[in-house]
ChimeraX commands (.cxc) that place a marker at each C-alpha (Angstrom):
marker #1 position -0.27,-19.09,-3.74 radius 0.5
marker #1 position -3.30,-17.92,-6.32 radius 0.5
marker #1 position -5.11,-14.62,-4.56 radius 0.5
marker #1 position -8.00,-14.83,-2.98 radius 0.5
marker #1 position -8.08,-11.66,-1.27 radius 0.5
marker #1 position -7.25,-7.69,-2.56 radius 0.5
marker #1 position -6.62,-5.82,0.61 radius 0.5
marker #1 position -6.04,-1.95,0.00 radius 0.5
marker #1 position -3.65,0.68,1.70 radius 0.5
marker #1 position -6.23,3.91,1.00 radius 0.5
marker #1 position -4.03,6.79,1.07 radius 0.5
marker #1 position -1.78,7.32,-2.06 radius 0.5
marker #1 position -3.37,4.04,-3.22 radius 0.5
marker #1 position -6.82,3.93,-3.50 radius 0.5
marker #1 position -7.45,8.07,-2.92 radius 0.5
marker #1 position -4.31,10.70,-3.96 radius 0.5
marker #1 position -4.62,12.27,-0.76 radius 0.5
marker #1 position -0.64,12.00,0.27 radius 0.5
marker #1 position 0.39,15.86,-1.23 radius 0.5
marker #1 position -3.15,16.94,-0.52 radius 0.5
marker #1 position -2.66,16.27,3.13 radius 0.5
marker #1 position 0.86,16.92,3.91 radius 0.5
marker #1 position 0.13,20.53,2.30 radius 0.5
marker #1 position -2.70,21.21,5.07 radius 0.5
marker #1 position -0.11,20.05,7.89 radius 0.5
marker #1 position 2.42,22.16,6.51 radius 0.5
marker #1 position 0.47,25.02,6.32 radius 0.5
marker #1 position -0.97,24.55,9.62 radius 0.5
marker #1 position 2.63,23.79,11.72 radius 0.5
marker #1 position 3.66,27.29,9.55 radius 0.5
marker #1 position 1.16,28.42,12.07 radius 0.5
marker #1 position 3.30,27.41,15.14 radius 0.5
marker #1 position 6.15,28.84,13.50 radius 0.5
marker #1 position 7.85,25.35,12.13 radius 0.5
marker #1 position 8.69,25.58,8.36 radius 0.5
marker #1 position 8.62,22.16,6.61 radius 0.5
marker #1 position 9.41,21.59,2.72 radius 0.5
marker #1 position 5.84,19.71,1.16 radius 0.5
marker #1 position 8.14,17.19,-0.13 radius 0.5
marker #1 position 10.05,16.59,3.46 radius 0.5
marker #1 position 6.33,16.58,5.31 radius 0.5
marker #1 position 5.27,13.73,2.81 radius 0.5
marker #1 position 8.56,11.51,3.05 radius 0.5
marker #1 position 8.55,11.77,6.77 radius 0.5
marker #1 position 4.73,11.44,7.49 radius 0.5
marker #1 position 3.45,8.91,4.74 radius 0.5
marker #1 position 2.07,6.06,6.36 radius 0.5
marker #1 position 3.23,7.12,9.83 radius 0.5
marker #1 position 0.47,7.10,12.48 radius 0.5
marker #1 position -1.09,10.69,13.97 radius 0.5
marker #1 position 0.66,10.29,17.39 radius 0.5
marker #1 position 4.26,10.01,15.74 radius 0.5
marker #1 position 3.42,12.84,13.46 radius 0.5
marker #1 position 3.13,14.72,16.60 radius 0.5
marker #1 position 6.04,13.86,18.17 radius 0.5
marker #1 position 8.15,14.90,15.43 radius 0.5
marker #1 position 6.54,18.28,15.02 radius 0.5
marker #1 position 7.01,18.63,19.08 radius 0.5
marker #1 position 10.13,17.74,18.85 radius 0.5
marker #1 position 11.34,19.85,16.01 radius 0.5
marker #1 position 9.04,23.19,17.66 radius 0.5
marker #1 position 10.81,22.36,20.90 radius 0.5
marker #1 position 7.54,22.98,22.75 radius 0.5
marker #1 position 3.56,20.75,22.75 radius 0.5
marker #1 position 1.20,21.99,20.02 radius 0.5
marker #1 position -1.98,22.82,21.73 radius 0.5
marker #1 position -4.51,19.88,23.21 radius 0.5
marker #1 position -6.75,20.35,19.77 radius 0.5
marker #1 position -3.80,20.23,17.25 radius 0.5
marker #1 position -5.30,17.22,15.93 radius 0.5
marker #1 position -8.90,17.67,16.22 radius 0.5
marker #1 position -8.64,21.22,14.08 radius 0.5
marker #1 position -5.97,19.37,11.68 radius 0.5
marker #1 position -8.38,16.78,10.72 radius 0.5
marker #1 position -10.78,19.05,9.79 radius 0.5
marker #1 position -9.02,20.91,7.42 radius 0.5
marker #1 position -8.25,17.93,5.81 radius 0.5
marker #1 position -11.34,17.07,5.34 radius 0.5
marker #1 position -12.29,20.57,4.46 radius 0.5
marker #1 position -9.35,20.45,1.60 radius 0.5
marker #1 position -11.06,16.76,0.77 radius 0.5
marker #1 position -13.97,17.86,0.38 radius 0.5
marker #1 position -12.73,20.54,-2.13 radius 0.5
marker #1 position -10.01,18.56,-3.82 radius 0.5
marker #1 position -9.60,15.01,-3.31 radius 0.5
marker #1 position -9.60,12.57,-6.66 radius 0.5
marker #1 position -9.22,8.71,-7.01 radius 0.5
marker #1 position -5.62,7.40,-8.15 radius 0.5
marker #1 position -5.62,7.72,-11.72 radius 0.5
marker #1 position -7.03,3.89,-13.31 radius 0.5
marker #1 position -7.81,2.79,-9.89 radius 0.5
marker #1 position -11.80,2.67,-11.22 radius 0.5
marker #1 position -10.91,1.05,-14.30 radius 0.5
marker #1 position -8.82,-1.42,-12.33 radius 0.5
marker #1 position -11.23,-2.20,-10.03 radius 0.5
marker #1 position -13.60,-3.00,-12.78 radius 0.5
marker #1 position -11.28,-5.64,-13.82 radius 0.5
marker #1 position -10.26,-7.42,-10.75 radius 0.5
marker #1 position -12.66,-10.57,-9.93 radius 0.5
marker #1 position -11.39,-11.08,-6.21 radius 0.5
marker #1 position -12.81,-10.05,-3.39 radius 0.5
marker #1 position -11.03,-6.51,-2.03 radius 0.5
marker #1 position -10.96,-4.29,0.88 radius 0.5
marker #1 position -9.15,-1.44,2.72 radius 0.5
marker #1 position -7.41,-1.48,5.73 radius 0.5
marker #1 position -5.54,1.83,6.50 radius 0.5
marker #1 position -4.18,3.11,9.43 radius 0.5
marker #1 position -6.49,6.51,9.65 radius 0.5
marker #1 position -9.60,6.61,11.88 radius 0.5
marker #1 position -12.46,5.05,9.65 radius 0.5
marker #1 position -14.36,8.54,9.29 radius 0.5
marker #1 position -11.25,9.98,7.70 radius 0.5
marker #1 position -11.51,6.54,5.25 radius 0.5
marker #1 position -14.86,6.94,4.32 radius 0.5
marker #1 position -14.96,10.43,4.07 radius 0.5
marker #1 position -11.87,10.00,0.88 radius 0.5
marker #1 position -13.81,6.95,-0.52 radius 0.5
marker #1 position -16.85,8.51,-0.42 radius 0.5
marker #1 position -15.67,12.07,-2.05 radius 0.5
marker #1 position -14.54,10.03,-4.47 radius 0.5
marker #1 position -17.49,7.90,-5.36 radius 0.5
marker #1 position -15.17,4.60,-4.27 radius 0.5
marker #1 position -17.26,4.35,-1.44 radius 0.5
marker #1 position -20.03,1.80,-2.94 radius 0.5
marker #1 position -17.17,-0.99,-3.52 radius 0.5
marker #1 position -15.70,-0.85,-0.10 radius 0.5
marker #1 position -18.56,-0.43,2.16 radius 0.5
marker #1 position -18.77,-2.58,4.91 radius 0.5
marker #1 position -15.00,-4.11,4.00 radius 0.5
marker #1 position -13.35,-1.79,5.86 radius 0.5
marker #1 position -10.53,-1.73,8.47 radius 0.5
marker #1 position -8.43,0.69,10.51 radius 0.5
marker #1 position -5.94,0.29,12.77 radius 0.5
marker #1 position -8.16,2.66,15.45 radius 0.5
marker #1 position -10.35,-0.07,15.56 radius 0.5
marker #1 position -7.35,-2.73,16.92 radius 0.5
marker #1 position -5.11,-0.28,18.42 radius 0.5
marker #1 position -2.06,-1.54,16.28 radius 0.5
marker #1 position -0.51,0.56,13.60 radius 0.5
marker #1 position 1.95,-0.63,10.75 radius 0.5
marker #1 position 4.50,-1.91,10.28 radius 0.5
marker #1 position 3.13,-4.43,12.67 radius 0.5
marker #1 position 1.40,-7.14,10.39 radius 0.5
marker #1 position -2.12,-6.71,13.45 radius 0.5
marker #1 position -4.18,-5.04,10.65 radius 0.5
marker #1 position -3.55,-7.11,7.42 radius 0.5
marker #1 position -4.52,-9.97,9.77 radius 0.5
marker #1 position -7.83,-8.35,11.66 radius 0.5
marker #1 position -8.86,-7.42,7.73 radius 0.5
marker #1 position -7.81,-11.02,6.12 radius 0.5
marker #1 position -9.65,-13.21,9.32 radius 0.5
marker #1 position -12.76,-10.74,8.73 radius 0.5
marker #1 position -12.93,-11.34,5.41 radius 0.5
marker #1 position -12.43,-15.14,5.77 radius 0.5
marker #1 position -8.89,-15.77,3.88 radius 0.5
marker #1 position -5.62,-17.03,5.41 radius 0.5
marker #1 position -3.10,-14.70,4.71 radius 0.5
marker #1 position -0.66,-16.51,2.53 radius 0.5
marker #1 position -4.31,-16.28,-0.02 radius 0.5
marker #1 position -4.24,-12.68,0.45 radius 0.5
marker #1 position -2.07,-9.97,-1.99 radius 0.5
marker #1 position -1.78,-6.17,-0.24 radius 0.5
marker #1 position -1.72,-3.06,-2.14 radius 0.5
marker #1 position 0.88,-0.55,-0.49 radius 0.5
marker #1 position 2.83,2.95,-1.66 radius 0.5
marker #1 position 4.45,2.92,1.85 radius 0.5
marker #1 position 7.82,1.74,3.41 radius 0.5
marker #1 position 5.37,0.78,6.62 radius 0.5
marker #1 position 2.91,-0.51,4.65 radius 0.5
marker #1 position 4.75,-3.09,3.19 radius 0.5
marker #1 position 6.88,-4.13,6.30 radius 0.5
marker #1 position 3.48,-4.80,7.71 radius 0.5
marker #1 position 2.13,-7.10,4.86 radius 0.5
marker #1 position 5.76,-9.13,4.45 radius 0.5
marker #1 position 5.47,-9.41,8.01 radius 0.5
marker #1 position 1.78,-10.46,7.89 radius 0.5
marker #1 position 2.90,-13.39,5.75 radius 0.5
marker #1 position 1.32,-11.87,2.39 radius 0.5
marker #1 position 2.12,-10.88,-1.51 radius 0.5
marker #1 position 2.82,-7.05,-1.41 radius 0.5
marker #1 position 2.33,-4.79,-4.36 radius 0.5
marker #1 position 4.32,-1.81,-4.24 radius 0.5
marker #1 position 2.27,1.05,-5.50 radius 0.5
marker #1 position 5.41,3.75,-6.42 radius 0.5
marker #1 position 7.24,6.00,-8.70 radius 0.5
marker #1 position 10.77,4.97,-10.03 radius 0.5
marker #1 position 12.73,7.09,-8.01 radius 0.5
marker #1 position 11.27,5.28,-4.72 radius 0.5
marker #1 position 11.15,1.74,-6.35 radius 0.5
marker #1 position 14.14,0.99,-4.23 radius 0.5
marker #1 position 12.60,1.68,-0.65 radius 0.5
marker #1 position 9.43,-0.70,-1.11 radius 0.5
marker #1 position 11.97,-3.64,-3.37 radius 0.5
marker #1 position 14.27,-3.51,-0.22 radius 0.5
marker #1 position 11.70,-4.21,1.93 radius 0.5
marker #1 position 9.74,-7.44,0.05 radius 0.5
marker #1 position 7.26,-5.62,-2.33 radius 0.5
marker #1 position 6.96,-6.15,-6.19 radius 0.5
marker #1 position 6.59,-2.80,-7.62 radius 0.5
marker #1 position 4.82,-1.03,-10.32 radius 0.5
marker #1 position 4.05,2.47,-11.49 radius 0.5
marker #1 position 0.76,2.67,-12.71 radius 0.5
marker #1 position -2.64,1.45,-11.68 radius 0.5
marker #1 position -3.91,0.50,-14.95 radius 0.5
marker #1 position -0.84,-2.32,-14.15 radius 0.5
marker #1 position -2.78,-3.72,-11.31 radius 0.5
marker #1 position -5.25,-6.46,-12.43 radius 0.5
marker #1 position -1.80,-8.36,-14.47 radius 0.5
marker #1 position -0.17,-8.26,-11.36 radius 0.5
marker #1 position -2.50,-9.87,-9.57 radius 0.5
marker link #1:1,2 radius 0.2
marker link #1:2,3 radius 0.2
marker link #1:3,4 radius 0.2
marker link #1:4,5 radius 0.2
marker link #1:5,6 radius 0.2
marker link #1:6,7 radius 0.2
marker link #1:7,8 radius 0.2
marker link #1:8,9 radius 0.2
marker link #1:9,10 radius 0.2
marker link #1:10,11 radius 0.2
marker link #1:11,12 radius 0.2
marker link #1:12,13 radius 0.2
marker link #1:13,14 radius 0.2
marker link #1:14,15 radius 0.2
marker link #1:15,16 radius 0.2
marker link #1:16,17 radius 0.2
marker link #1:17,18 radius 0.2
marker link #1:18,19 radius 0.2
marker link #1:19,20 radius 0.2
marker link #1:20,21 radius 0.2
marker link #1:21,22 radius 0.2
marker link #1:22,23 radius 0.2
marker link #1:23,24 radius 0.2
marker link #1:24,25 radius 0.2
marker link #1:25,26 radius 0.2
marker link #1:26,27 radius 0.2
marker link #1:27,28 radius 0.2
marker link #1:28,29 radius 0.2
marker link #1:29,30 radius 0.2
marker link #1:30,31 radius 0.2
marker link #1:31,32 radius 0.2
marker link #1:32,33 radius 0.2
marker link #1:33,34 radius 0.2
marker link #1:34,35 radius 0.2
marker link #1:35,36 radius 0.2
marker link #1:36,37 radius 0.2
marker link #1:37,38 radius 0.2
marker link #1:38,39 radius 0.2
marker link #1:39,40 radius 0.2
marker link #1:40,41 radius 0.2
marker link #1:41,42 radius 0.2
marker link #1:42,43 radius 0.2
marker link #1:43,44 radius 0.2
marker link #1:44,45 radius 0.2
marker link #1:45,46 radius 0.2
marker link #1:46,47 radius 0.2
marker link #1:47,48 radius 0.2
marker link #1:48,49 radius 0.2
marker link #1:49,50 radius 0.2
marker link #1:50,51 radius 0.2
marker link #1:51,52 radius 0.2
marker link #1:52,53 radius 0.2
marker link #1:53,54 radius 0.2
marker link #1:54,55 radius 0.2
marker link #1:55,56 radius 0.2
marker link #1:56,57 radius 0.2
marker link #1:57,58 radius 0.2
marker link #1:58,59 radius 0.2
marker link #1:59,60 radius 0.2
marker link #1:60,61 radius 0.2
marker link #1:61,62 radius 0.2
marker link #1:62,63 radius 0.2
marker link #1:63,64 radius 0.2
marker link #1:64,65 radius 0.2
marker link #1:65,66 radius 0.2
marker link #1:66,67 radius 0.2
marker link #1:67,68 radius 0.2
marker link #1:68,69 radius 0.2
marker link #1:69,70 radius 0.2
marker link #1:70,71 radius 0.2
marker link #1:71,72 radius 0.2
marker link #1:72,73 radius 0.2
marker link #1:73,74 radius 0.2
marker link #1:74,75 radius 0.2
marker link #1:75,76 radius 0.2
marker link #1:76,77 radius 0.2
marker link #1:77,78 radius 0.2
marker link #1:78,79 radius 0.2
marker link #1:79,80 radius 0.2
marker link #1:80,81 radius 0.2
marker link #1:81,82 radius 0.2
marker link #1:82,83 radius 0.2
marker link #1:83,84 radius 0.2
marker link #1:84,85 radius 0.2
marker link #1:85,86 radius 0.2
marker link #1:86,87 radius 0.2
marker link #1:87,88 radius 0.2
marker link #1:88,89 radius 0.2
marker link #1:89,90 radius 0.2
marker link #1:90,91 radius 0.2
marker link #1:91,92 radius 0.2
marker link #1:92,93 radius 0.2
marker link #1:93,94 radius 0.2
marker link #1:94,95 radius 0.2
marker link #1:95,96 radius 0.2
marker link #1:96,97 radius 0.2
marker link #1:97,98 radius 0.2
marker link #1:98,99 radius 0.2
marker link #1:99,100 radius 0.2
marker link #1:100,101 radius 0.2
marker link #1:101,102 radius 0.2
marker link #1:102,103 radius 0.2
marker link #1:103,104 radius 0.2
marker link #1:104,105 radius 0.2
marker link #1:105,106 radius 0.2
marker link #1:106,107 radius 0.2
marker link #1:107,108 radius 0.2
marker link #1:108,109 radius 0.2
marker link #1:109,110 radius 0.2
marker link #1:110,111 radius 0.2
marker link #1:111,112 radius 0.2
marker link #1:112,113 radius 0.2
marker link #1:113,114 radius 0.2
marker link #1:114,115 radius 0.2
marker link #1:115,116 radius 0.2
marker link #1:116,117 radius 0.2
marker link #1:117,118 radius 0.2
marker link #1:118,119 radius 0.2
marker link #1:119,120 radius 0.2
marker link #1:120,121 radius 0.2
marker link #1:121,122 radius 0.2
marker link #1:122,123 radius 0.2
marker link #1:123,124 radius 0.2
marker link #1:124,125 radius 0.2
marker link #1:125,126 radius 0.2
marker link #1:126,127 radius 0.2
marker link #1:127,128 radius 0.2
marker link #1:128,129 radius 0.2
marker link #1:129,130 radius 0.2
marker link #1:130,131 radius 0.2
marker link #1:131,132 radius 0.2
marker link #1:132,133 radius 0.2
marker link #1:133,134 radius 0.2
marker link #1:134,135 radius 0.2
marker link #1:135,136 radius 0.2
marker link #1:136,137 radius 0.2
marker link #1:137,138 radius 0.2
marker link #1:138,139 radius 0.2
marker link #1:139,140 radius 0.2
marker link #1:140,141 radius 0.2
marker link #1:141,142 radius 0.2
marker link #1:142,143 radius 0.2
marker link #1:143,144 radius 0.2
marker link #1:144,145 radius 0.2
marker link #1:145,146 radius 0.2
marker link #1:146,147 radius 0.2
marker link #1:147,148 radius 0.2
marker link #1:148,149 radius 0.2
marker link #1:149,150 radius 0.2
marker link #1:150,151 radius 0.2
marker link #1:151,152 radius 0.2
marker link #1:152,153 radius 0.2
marker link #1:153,154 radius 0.2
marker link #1:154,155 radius 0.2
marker link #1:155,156 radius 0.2
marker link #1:156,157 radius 0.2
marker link #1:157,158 radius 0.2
marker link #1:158,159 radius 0.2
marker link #1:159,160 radius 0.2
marker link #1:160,161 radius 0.2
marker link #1:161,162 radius 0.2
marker link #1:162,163 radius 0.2
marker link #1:163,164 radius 0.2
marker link #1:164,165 radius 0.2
marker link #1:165,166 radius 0.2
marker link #1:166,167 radius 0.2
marker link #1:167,168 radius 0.2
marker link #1:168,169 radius 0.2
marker link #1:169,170 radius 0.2
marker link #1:170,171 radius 0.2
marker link #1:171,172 radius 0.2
marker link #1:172,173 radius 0.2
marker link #1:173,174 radius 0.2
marker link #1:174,175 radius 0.2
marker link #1:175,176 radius 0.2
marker link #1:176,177 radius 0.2
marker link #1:177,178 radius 0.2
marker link #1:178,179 radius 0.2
marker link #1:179,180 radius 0.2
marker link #1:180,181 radius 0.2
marker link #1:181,182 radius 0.2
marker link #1:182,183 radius 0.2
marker link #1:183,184 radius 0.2
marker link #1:184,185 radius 0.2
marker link #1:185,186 radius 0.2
marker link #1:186,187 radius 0.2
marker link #1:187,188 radius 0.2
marker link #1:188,189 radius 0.2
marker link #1:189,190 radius 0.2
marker link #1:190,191 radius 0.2
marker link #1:191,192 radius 0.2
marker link #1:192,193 radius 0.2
marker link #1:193,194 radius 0.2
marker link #1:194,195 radius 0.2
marker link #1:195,196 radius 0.2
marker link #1:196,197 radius 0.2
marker link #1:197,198 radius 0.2
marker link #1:198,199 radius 0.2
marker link #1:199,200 radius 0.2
marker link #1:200,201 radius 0.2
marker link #1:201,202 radius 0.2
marker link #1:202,203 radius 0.2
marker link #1:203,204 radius 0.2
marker link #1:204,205 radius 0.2
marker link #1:205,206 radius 0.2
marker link #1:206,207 radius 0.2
marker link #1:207,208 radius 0.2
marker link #1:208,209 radius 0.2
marker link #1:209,210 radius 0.2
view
């Protein structure tokens, strides 16, 4: 089926905000006393939703982080956004070359999604096209969001091609019935193949592949 549709996974796709975040929730759990390798936090965590992230770091402190855990982790991340955050290298030039209408459905609360696309001036081509799963209650790898975003933006799904870096991510657009695009590095390539996605390695690959 041609594309009709672009439909975005934000973080560690569209905004390189995967290491930048896992280092704040390291550094904050160090707080509690739970020591977690930056490369661990970001292979257990990417594209997992808050309330399992929790869970695991209960489970692993053997105790409940405090009722605001979440509240003061999401502001240092967007503290350390704020500071730090940059686009995926050639996701602007890519952008500039795709002809297809695109948005971004992630599964982070929408102030957390524009804050990234705005620090990073992607803002202006996504505004008003974008979805979160806190606005369905459904998280990946259920296929609920790639559906709310493809119905809202008027294309069946079998039209639509998704843009993931996630093992969740692209469970949930096979699932949805979609094309996935597997946004990794070699030594991952086999995690998003295994589970339906085409992958590449570079952004600047993305308009060809569409």
């Amino acid at each position: 089926m041609p594309t009709e549709l672009v439909i975005f996974d934000c973080d560690g796709v569209l905004v390189d905000s995967e290491t930048l975040s896992n280092r704040v929730l390291v550094q904050f759990v160090a707080e509690f006393g739970l020591a977690l390798e930056l490369e661990e936090a970001i292979l257990l965590f990417k594209g997992c939703k808050m309330a399992d992230c929790v869970n695991f770091i209960e489970q692993r402190l053997e105790q409940k982080l405090p009722p605001d855990f979440v509240t003061q982790l999401r502001v240092r991340t967007a503290e350390a956004f704020e500071r730090e955050l940059l686009s995926v290298e050639g996701i602007e030039a890519s952008l500039d070359k795709i002809n297809l209408p695109i948005c971004v459905a992630s599964s982070g609360p929408p102030e957390k999604i524009k804050l990234a696309l705005r620090v990073t001036n992607l803002l202006p081509r996504f505004e008003g096209r974008i979805f979160s799963s806190y606005e369905i209650g459904s998280w990946k790898p259920a296929p609920d969001l790639f559906l709310y975003a493809a119905k809202n933006m008027g294309v069946q799904a079998a039209y639509c091609t998704v843009v993931e870096d996630s093992v969740l991510g692209v469970r949930a657009g096979v699932a949805a019935g979609m094309k996935v695009l597997g946004y990794t590095n070699p030594s991952e390539a086999s995690l998003l193949e295994d589970c339906g996605a085409r992958v590449f390695y570079s952004m600047y690959q993305l308009p060809s592949l569409l």
